[in-house]
N, C-alpha and C positions, 0 to 999 in steps of 0.2 A: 531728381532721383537718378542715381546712377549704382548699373551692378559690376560690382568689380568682382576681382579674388584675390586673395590675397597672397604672400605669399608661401603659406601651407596650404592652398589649393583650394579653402573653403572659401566659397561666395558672400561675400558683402553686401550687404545694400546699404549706400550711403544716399542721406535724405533729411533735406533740411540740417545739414554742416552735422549729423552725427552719423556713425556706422553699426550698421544690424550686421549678426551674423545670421545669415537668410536660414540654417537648417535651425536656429534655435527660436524663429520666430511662431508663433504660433497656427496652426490651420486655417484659419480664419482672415489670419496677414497675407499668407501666401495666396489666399485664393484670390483677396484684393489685387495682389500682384499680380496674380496671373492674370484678371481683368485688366488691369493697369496696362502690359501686356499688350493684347485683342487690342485692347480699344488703339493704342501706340500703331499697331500693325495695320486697322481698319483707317486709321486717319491717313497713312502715309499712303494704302491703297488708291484713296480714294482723292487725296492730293495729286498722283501719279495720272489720273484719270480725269483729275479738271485740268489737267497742262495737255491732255492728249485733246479731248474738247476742244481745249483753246487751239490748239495746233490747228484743228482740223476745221474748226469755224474760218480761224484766218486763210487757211488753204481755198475754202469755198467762197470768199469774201475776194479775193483773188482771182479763182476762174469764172464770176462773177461778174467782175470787171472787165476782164479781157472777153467776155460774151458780149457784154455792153456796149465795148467799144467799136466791134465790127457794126452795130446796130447804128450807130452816129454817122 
């Protein structure tokens, strides 16, 4: 699914190899879209936030170590 415009300035949605013109779509389409949307923005949020985790597990995993190794 991709939103493009064209170029008279009206928004596109191409999806599945054909293209919508997004103001002629129906109420009902757009709202899906705008779900479509959220959900796109909630997923990348929350991508951005298992890489910070990971970061931060490895960081403690780390000073973890170097605690350990005075302990030896």
């Amino acid at each position: 699914m991709i939103d493009k415009k064209t170029d008279d300035k009206k928004p596109v949605l191409t999806f599945e190899g054909r293209e919508y013109l997004i103001n002629d779509l129906s109420k009902d389409v757009k709202e899906i879209l705008k779900g479509l949307q959220i959900a796109e923005t909630q997923l990348k949020m929350h991508e951005d936030t298992l890489k910070l985790l990971s970061i931060s597990r490895t960081s403690l995993v780390d000073q973890l170590r170097e605690q350990l190794k005075k302990i030896e």
